[in-house]
C-alpha positions, 0 to 999 in steps of 0.5 A: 960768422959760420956762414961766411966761412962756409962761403969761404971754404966754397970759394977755396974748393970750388977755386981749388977743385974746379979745374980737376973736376970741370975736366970731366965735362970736355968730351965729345959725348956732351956738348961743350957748351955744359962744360963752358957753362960749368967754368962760368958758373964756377967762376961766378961762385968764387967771385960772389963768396969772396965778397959776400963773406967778407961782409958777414965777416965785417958786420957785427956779430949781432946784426943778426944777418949770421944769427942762424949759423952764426954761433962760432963767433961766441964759441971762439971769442969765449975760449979764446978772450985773453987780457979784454981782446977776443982775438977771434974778433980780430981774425975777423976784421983782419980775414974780412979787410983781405977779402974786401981788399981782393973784392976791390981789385977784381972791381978795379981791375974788371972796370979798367979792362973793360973800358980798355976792351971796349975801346979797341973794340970801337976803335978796329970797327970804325977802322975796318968800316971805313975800309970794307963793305957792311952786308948785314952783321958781315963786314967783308974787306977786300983782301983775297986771304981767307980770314975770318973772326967776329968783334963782340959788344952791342949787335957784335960785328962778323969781320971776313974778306972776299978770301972766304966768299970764294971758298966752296959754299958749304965751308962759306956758310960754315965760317959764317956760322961759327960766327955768329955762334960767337955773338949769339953765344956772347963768347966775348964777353965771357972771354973777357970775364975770364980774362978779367978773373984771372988778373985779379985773382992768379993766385986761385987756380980755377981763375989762372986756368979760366982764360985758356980753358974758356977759349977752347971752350967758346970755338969748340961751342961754335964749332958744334953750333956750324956742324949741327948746321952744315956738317962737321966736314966743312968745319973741319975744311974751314979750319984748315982753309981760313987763317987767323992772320993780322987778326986782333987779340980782342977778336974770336978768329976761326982759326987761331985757339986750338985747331988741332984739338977741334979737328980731333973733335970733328974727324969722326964725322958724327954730329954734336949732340941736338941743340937744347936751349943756352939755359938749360946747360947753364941750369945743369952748371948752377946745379952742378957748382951749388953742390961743392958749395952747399956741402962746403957751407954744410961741413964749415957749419958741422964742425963749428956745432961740433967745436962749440959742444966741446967748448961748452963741454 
């Protein structure tokens, strides 16, 4: 049972603490994609404990796959065993049938929005395809206000209209590859994974503060990926330029999450910091969210030796 209450406490400080110390990460000195990176993975970690130690909780106590780390079971159900109940055993059923619970929600809940997203997705395409004009990965629409956002899913789809193809071409290209940042980002899908987190789970903080924090996080990521390209000065024209007007909510639009913010980012002119792979900003984040867990698992683990010494004793 220690186990699975070090992988609850992890789930409680990273829920808890993530937001406070992920906030870190949100600077113009390193590149947002560590800091987005840094909210996934510790999204992930919260997810994955919850049903990992409602498992080992709802698994005997001699299945043997706790057996390492498994010794506050004994050491409680000894000092608290009263009339033939070990009322430890009942903690666990009880804390293992609430954790099971809130692991099928966020099934349940991630299966319906996901279908739903899915489907508004294929249905505004198949909409807008009928209506415009396909050049490669751009769907252009014949409407001289400059709007521009990208539809995600499978090869993901970049929707502008002939508003944009008359901007300057720097600020064109700009727009473009923000974009397409979006879809080689998968910005989407961890929009929705955000999103789905937050339904599920509003009670934990880290989760209530994803979807708002992931948005920002994925256009400031895209906005770096076109100035690292094309100079923060057409991204900064380009999101002063291009409106965010009639687009869907299930869209990333150019110009709708926090602009001012973005602008901030880019009015000094400096470049973001040199490209380095998607993967090593994602290793920096693993590494990152397995501290506060080990030492979760390594502090729970502590204080169970400690209680059984002085059960024993």
């Amino acid at each position: 049972m220690t186990l699975a209450l070090g992988l609850l406490a992890a789930a409680v400080v990273i829920g808890v603490a993530a937001p406070g110390y992920l906030r870190i990460a949100v600077t113009p000195r390193l590149r947002p994609g560590l800091a987005l990176a840094g909210w996934m993975h510790s999204l992930l970690a919260v997810v994955l404990a919850i049903p990992l130690s409602g498992l080992l909780l709802a698994l005997p106590a001699d299945s043997g796959l706790d057996g390492l780390v498994g010794m506050a079971d004994n050491c409680v159900n000894v000092f608290l065993a009263r009339d033939d109940v070990a009322w430890a055993d009942v903690a666990r059923f009880g804390g293992a049938a609430i954790l099971l619970t809130l692991t099928a929600r966020l099934g349940v809940v991630g299966v319906l929005r996901t279908r739903r997203h899915r489907r508004h997705r294929r249905e505004h395409v198949a909409l807008l395809r009928s209506l415009g004009r396909t050049d490669g990965a751009v769907l252009w629409l014949a409407d001289t206000t400059p709007i521009a956002y990208s539809v995600g899913g499978r090869g993901g789809t970049i929707v502008a209209t002939h508003g944009v193809q008359r901007l300057d071409a720097d600020e064109r290209d700009a727009v473009l590859a923000h974009e397409l940042a979006h879809l080689r980002g998968r910005h989407h899908a961890l929009v929705l994974a955000a999103d789905i987190a937050a339904a599920a789970l509003p009670f934990v903080p880290l989760c209530r503060r994803a979807p708002a924090a992931v948005r920002v996080l994925v256009e400031l990521a895209a906005d770096a990926a076109a100035a690292r390209r094309h100079g923060p000065g057409p991204v900064r024209s380009a999101l002063l330029t291009v409106t965010a007007r009639q687009t869907p909510s299930t869209a990333l639009a150019m110009s709708r999450d926090a602009v001012d913010a973005r602008l901030l980012w880019l009015e000094d002119g400096r470049l973001p910091a040199r490209r380095l792979p998607v993967r090593a900003d994602y290793a920096a984040a693993a590494a990152l969210t397995t501290v506060p867990a080990a030492l979760s698992v390594a502090t729970i683990g502590l204080l169970v030796t400690l209680y059984c010494l002085a059960v024993v004793g």
